[in-house]
C-alpha positions in Angstrom: 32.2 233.1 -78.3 28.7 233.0 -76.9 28.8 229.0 -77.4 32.0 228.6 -75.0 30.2 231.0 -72.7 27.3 229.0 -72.5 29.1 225.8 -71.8 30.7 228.5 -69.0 27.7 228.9 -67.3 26.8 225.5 -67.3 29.8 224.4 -65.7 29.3 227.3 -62.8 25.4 225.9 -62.8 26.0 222.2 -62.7 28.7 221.9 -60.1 27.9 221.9 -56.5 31.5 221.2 -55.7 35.0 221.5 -57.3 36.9 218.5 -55.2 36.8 215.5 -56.5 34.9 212.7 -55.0 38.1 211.2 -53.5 39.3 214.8 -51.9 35.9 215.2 -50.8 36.4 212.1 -49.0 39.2 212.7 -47.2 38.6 216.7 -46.6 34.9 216.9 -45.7 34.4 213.0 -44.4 37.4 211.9 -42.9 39.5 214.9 -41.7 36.6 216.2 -39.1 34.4 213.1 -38.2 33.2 214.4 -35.1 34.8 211.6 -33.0 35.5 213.8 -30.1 32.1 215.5 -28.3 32.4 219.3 -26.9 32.5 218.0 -23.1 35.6 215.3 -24.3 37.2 217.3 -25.8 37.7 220.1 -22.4 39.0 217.7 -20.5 42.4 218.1 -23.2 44.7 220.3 -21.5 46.3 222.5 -23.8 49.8 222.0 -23.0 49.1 218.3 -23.8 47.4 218.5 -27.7 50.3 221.3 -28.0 52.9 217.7 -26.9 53.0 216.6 -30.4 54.3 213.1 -29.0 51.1 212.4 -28.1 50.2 212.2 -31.6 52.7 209.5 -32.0 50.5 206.8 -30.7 47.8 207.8 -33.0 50.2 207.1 -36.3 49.4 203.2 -36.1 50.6 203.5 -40.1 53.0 205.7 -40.1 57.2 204.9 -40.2 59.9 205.1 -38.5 62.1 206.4 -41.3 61.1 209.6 -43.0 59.9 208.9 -46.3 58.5 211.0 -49.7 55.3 212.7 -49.7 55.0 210.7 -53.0 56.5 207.4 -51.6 53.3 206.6 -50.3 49.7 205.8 -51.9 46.3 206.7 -51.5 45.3 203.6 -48.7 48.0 204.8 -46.8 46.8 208.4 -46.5 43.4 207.9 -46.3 44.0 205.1 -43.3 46.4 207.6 -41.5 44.3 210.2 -41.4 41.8 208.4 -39.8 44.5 207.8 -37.2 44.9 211.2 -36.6 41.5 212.6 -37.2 40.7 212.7 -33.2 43.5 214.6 -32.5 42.3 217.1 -35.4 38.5 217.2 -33.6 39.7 218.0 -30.2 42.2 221.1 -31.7 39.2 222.2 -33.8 36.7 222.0 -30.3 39.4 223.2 -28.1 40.6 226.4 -30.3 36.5 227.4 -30.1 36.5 227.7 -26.4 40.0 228.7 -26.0 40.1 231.9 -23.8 42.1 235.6 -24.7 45.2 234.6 -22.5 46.0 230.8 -23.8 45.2 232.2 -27.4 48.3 234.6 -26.4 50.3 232.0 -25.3 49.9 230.4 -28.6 50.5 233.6 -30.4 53.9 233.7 -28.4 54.7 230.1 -29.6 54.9 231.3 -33.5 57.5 233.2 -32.9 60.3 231.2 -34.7 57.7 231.9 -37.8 59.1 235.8 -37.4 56.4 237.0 -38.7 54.4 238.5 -35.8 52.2 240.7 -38.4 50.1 238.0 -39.7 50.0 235.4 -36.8 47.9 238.2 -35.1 46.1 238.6 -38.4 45.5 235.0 -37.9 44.2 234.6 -34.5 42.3 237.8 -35.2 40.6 236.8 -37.9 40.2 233.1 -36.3 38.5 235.0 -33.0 35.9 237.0 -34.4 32.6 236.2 -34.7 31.2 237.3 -37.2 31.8 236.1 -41.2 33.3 232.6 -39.4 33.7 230.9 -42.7 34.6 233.9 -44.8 37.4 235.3 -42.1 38.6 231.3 -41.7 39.3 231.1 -45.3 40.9 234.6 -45.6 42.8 232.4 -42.0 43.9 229.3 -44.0 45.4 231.4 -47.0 47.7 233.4 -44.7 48.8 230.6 -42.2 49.6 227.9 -45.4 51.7 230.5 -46.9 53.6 232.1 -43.8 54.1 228.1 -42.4 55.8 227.2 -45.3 58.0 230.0 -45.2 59.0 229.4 -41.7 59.8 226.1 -42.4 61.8 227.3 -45.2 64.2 229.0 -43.0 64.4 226.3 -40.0 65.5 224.2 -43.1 68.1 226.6 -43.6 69.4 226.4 -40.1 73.2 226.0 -39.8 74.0 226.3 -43.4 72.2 229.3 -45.2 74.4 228.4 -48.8 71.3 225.9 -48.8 68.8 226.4 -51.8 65.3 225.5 -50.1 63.2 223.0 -52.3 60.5 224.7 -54.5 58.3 222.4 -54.0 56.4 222.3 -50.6 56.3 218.1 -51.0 59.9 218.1 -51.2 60.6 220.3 -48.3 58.4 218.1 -45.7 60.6 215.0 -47.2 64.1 216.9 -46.2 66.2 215.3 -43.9 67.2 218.5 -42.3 63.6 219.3 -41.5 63.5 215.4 -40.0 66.3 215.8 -37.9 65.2 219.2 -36.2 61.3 218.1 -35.9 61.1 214.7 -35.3 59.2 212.2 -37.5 55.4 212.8 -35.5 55.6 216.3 -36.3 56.5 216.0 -40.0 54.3 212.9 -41.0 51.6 215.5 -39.5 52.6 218.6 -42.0 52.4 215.9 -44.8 49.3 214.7 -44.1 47.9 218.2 -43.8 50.5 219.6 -46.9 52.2 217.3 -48.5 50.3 216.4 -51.9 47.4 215.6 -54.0 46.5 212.0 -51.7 47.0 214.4 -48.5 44.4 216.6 -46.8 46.2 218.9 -49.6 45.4 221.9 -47.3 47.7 224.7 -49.4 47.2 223.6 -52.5 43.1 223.4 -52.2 43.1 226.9 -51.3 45.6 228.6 -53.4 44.5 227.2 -56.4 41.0 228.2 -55.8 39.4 224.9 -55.7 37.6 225.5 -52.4 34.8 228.6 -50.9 34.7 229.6 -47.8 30.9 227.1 -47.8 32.3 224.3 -49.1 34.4 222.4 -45.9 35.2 223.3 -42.2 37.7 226.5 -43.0 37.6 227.1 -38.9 38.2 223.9 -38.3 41.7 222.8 -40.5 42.8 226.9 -39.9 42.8 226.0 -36.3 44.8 222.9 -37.0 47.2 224.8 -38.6 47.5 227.4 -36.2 48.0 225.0 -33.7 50.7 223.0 -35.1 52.7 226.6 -35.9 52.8 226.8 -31.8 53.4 223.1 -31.7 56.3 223.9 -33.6 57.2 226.6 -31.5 56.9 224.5 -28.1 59.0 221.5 -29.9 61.5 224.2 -30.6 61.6 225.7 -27.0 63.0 222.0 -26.2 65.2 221.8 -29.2 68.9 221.0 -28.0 70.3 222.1 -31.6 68.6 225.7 -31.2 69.0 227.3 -27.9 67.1 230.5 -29.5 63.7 231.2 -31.6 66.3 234.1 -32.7 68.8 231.9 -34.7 67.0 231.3 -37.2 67.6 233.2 -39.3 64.8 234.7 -41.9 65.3 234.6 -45.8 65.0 238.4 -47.3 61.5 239.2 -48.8 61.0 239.3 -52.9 59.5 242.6 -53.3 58.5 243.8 -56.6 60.0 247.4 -56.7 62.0 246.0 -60.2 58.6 245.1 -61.9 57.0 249.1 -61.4 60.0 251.2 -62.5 59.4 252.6 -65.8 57.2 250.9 -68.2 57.3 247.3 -66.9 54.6 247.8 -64.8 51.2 247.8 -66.5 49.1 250.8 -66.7 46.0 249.7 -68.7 44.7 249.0 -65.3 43.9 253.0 -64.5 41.3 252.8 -67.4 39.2 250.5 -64.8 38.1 251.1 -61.7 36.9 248.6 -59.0 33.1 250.1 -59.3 33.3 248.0 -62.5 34.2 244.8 -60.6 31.6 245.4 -58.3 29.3 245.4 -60.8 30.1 242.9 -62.7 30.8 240.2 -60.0 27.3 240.9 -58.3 25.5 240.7 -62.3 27.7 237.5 -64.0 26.7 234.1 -64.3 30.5 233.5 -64.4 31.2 233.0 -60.6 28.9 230.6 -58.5 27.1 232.4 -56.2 29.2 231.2 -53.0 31.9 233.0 -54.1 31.1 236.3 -54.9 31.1 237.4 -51.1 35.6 237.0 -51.5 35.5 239.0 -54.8 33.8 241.5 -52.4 35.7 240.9 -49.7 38.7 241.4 -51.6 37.6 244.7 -53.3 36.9 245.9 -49.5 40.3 245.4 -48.9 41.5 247.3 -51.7 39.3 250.3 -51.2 40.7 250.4 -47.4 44.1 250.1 -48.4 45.0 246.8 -47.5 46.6 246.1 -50.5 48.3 242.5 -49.9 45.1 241.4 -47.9 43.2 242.1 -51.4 45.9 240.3 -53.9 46.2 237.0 -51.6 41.9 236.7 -51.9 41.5 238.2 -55.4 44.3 235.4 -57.1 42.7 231.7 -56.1 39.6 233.4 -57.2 41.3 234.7 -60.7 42.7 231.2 -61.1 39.5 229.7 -60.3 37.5 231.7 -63.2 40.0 230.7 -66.0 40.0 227.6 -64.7 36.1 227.3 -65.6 37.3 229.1 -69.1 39.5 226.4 -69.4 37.3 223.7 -69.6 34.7 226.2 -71.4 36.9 226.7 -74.1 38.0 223.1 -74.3 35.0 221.4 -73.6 36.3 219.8 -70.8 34.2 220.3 -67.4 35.5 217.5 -65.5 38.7 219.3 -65.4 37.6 222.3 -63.3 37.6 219.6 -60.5 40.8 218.9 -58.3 43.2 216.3 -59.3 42.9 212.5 -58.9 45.8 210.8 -58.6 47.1 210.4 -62.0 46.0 213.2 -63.0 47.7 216.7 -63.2 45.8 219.6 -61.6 44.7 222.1 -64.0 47.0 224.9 -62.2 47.6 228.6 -64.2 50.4 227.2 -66.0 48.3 224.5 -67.3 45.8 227.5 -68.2 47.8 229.6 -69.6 50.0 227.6 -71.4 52.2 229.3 -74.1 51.9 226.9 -76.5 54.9 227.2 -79.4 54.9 230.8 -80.9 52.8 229.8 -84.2 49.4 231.1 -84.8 48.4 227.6 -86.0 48.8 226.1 -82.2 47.6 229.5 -81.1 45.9 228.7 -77.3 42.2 228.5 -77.3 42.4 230.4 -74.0 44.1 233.5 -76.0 41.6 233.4 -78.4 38.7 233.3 -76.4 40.2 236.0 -73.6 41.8 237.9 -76.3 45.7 239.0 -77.2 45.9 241.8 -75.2 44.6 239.9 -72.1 45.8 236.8 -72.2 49.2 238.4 -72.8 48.6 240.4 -69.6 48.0 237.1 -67.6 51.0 235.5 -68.7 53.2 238.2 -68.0 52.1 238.8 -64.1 51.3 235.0 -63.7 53.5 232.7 -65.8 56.7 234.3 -67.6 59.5 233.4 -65.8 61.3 236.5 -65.5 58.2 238.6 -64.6 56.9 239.5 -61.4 55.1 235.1 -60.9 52.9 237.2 -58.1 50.8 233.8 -57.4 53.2 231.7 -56.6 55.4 234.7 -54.9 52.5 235.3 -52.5 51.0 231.6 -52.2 54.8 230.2 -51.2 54.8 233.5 -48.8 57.8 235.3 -50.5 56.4 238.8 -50.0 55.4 240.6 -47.2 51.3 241.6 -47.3 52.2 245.0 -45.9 54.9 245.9 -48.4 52.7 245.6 -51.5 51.2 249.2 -53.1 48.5 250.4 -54.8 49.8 249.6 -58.2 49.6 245.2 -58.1 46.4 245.3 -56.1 45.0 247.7 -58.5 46.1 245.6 -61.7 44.6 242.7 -60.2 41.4 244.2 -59.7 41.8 245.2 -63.4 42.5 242.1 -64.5 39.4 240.4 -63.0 37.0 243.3 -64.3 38.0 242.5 -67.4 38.0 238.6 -67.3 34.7 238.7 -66.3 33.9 241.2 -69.2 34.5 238.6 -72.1 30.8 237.1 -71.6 29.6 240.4 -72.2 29.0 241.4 -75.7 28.9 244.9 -74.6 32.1 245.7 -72.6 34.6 243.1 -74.0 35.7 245.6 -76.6 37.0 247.9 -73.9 40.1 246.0 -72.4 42.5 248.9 -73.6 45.7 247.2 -75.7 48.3 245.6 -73.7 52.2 245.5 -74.7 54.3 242.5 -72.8 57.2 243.0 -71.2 58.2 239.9 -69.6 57.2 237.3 -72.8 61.1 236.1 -74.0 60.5 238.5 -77.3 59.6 241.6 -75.1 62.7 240.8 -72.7 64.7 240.5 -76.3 63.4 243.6 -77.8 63.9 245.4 -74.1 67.9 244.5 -73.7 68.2 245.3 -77.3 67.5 248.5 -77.4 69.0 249.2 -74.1 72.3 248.1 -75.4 71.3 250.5 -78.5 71.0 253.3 -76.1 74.1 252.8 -74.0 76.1 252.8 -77.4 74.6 256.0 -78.5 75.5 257.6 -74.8 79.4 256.2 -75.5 79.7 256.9 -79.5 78.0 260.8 -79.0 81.3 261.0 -76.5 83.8 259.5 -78.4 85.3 260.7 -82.2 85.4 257.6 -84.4 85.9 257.6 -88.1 85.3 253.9 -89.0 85.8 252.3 -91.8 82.0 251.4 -93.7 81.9 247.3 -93.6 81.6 245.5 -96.6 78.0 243.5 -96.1 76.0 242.6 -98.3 72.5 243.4 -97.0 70.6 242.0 -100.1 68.9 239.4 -98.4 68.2 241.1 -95.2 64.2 241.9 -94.4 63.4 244.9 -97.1 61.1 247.1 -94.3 64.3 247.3 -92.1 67.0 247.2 -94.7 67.3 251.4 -94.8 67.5 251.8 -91.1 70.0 248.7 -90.7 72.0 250.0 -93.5 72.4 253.7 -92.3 73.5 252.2 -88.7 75.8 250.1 -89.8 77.4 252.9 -92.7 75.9 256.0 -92.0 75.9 256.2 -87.7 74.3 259.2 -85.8 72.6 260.5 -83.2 69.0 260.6 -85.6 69.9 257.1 -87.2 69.8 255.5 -83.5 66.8 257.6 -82.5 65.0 256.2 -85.7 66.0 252.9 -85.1 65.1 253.0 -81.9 61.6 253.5 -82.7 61.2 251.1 -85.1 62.0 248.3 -82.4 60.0 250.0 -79.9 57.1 249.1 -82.4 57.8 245.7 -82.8 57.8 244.8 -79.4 55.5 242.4 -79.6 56.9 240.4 -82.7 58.3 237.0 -81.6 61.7 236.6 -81.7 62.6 233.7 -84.4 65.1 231.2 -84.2 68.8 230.7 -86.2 67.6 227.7 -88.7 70.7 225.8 -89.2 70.2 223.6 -92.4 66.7 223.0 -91.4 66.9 222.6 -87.6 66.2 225.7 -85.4 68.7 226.7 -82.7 67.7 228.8 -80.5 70.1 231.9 -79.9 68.3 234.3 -78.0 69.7 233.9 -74.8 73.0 233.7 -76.2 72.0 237.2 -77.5 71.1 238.7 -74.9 73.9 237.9 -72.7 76.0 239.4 -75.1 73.9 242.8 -75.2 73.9 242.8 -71.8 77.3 242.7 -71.9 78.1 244.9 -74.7 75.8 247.8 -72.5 77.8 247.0 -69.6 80.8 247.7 -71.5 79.1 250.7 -73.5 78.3 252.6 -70.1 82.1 251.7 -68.6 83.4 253.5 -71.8 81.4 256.6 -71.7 82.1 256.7 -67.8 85.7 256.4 -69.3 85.5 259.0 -71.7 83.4 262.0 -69.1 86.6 261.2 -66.6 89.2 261.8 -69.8 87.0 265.1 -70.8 86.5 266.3 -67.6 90.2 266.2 -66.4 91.0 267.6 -69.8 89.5 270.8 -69.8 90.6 271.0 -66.3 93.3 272.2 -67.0 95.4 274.2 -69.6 95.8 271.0 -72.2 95.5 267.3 -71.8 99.6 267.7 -71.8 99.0 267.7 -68.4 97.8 264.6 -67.8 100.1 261.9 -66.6 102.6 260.4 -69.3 100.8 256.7 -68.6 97.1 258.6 -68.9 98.0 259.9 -71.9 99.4 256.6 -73.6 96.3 254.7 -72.5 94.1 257.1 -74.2 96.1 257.0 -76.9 95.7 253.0 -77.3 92.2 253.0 -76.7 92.1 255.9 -79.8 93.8 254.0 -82.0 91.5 250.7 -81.7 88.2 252.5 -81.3 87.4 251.8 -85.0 88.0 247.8 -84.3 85.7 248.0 -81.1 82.6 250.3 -82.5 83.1 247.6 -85.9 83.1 244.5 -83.5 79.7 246.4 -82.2 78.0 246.9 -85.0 78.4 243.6 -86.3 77.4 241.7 -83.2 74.1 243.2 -83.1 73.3 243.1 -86.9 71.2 239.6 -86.8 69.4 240.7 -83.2 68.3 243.8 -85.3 67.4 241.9 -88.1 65.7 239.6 -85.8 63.6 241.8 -83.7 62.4 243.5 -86.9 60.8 240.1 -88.4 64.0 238.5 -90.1 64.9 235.0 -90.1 68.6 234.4 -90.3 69.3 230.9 -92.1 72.6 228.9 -92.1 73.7 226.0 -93.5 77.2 225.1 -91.7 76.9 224.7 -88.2 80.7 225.3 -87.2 80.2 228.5 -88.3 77.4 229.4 -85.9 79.2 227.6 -83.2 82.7 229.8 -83.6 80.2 233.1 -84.1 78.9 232.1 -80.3 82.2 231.4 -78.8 83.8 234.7 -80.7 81.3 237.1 -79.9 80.6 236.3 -76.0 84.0 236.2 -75.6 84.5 239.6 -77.6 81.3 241.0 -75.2 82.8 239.8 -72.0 86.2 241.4 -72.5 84.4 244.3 -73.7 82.5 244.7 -70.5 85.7 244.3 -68.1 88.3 245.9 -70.1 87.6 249.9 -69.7 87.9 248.7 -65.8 91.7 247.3 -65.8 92.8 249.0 -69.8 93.6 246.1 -71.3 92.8 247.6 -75.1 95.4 245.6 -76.4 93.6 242.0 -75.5 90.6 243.4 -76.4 91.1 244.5 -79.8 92.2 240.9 -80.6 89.5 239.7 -79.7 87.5 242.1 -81.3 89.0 241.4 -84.5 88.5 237.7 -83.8 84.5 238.6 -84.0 84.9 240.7 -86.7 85.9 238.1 -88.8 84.0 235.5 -87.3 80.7 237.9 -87.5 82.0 238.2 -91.5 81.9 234.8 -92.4 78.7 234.1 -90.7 77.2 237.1 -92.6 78.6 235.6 -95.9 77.2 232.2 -95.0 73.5 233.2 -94.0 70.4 234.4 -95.7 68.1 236.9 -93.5 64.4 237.2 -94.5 61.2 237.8 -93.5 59.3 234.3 -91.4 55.8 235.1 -92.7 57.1 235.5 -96.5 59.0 232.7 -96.9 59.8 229.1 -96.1 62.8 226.7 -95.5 63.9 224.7 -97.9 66.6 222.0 -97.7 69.8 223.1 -99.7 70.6 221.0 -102.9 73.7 223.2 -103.5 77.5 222.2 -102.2 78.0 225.6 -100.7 77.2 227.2 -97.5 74.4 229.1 -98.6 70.7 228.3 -97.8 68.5 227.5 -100.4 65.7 230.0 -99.6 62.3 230.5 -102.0 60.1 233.4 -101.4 56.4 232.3 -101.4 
């Protein structure tokens, strides 16, 4: 621990900059080369660098035809930029001396961004004159995001069953974007955004390569600012949109599903940001020029600007682990942006998962421990969790619409990265349980589905038949609760059950081993308990209408003749339905309690798949158009395909024993317990 935070420090001590030499090139030398004087650059009107034709004499290297960001190389960038860079010194000079009313008139021109809320941030932030750099870099985060956003949705124009590209590269390579902009504007947006041989504007601050000291954040905020009212004026003169107002805005991602219930942290009310404050002004962690946006950020927090404070705080918390990274890897040249051929070291690069097995266990876990490094993933990197970088960085969410609760977990988050080079305090991160890691999201429909059975079975009277299984194999620590809610059902059995997968949350989820090749069935699984919850909450909304128009009245005799021979049906194949149910789930019980389930003929897991799902989805839309009959052959059609896989596999627990090939004929693995 204290070696890889030495090599931390020395990193933080030893680099003056964290752009590369060619990106230093381009963004500090070549993008503002003081070609134009103050006095030259007056005589500009501002209707005339707002013309973006007139930057169409400057491309000397540019196309005709529209081609990929990536279609070009590095001589080509470098030389067009130098085209273009006079054009980029007279915005910068001009937008310094730019009075109140033609700063308004700008403002007015981003209005086919629709966001009016931070363009006056923007220009606000751009106008005041005190904390230049600091308020330009808080600038250049907003604009990058909200531009490409906008762009987003004039790519969308005229045919909104679109999907907009998820890359930023691809979208400035779209025809569609072409056709509306024209090829001088676009060629612009790429050299300023388009990828790693570009100005690279976005990704340079996003990814927390770059300080408010370290290049001309007035300067390219400007620029960008400018070209969003460029836009604007291009569009004013656009034949195929007669209004700012048709285009249409996509819906903002909020994250109101991520803080219901428990899958929102709470760890993060055990810290509060006195702690950060502290321990950014005492660590050797952060270099010194950045310790005024971890302030600055914190500022925002305490003032309840709550979005304001995640957009600062994340390039900062990437740019930390980032340091970690190479720290913990001994690999220092990496905390520098990408060349060319190589890949930026980006969160997901950080973070990575690696494969589930404590042997390939991620240096980065060990150092920042479990509990932590879990924590990361889930708000960063798991693909069903709340991604709140790249939802805020690709300008998905509205600043004003985030709460308390993500700026406060943030904050959290930092205090107690920059806790883990301190002997003293890195034993106080409280634990963490994931919710959004594929085990957690397992564990989390499973015992939903549980639930929603209990709520239909506790309605319904069902005397089924006990199963013949034979649970001798199954995982010995879980082989009373699985055997009392497969033969002995109740109320308590559930409850207890329950419980016990609550507490192994965080177990990964293992793979079906076919012979000795693993195939992956989780999602499989929990498609089908989604479905079988779905169909679990349609039959207890069934059975509260039966009761409750029953007692009613004198006797259910009064219910319609049909009613009454529905109910009837459904009675008489409950047994077939709750045994279809009980079997489905037996192996994602076994396997969220540690169990392995082993098979040696694949056919059989193949018809188990097709069986089942089918059995789940009929399950889920039959209570809605009482088809009981349809469903209780396919519920015996699982039933017996559940049976023979049960006869055909071995269940046991992963850190006990290993997989052997089978020598024997049969179907039956060949398993020995170490």
């Amino acid at each position: 621990m204290k070696e890889i935070v030495g090599r931390w420090y020395k990193i933080v001590e030893n680099t003056p900059t964290y752009l590369s030499r060619s990106v230093q090139d381009l963004v500090l030398k070549k993008g503002f080369v003081g070609t134009a004087s103050s006095d030259a650059s007056l005589k500009f009107a501002t209707d005339d660098l707002l013309d973006i034709s007139n930057v169409s004499s400057l491309l000397r290297h540019a196309d005709e035809n529209l081609l990929h960001p990536t279609e070009r190389n590095a001589e080509w960038y470098s030389q067009t930029i130098d085209d273009v860079a006079p054009y980029l010194e007279n915005v910068r000079m001009k937008m310094k001396v730019m009075p109140q009313e033609e700063l308004k008139g700008l403002m007015k021109l981003c209005a086919w961004m629709h966001q009016p809320q931070i363009i006056y941030l923007c220009f606000d932030l751009l106008s005041r004159e005190d904390e230049v750099a600091l308020n330009s870099h808080e600038c250049l985060l907003l604009i990058t995001a909200a531009l490409e956003r906008a762009l987003g949705n004039l790519f969308l124009h005229g045919d909104r069953n679109k999907k907009v590209p998820s890359l930023f590269r691809d979208l400035l390579a779209s025809r569609e974007l072409h056709v509306i902009l024209g090829i001088s504007q676009v060629v612009l947006l790429q050299l300023l955004l388009g990828n790693p041989l570009s100005l690279n504007l976005r990704n340079l601050i996003w990814h927390g390569f770059v300080s408010f000291l370290d290049w001309d954040t007035h300067g390219y905020a400007s620029v960008l600012l400018f070209v969003c009212a460029s836009i604007g004026r291009h569009l004013d003169g656009c034949r195929s949109i007669v209004s700012v107002n048709e285009i249409i805005p996509r819906r903002w991602a909020t994250f109101k599903q991520h803080q219901q219930g428990r899958k929102w942290p709470k760890w993060s009310e055990f810290m509060e940001e006195e702690m950060l404050v502290e321990a950014v002004s005492t660590t050797r962690g952060l270099p010194s020029s950045r310790k005024a946006i971890w302030h600055r950020a914190i500022i925002h927090h305490q003032r309840g600007r709550y979005g304001r404070c995640c957009a600062l705080i994340m390039p900062e918390i990437e740019h930390t682990l980032r340091l970690i990274y190479c720290a913990t890897n001994d690999c220092p040249s990496r905390a520098l942006t990408a060349e060319s051929v190589v890949h930026y070291t980006t969160l997901d690069v950080i973070l990575e998962c690696g494969n589930g097995d404590d042997s390939n266990k991620p240096r980065m876990a060990d150092f920042l421990g479990n509990g932590l490094f879990l924590a990361l993933l889930d708000i960063f990197v798991q693909t069903e969790g709340p991604r709140v970088r790249d939802r805020f960085s690709h300008g998905e969410c509205q600043l004003w619409d985030i709460n308390v609760q993500l700026s406060r977990h943030l904050l959290a988050l930092s205090t107690a990265i920059l806790w883990r080079a301190d002997d003293e305090k890195v034993s106080c991160v409280p634990h963490y349980s994931p919710d959004y890691t594929p085990a957690a999201l397992f564990h989390g429909e499973l015992i939903q589905t549980i639930q929603a059975i209990e709520h239909w079975l506790s309605l319904a009277i069902v005397d089924v038949d006990q199963p013949a299984v034979d649970l001798s194999a199954w995982p010995g620590q879980c082989l009373p609760l699985i055997s009392d809610w497969l033969h002995n059902w109740s109320t308590s059995v559930n409850h207890l059950l329950i419980n016990r997968l609550e507490e192994e949350n965080s177990r990964e989820i293992n793979d079906v081993v076919i012979k000795t090749n693993r195939c992956p069935l989780s999602a499989t699984w929990r498609r089908m308990m989604s479905q079988i919850a779905l169909g679990s909450q349609r039959m207890t909304a069934h059975y509260n209408e039966r009761n409750s128009s029953a007692s009613s009245t004198l006797s259910s005799w009064s219910l319609r003749s049909r009613q009454r021979s529905t109910h009837a049906r459904l009675d008489s194949y409950m047994c077939l339905f709750v045994r279809a149910v009980q079997l489905s789930l037996l192996f994602p019980i076994a396997v969220s309690c540690g169990g392995q389930v082993i098979v040696n003929h694949a056919p059989t897991v193949r018809r188990m798949k097709r069986n089942v799902t089918r059995w789940a989805d009929n399950f889920a839309s039959a209570s809605v158009n009482n088809r009981w009959v349809d469903l209780a052959e396919c519920a015996k059609e699982s039933i017996q395909s559940m049976e023979i896989l049960l006869a055909s596999a071995v269940v046991f627990v992963q850190q006990n024993s290993q997989i052997r090939p089978s020598n024997s004929s049969g179907i039956f693995s060949s398993v020995t317990s170490a």
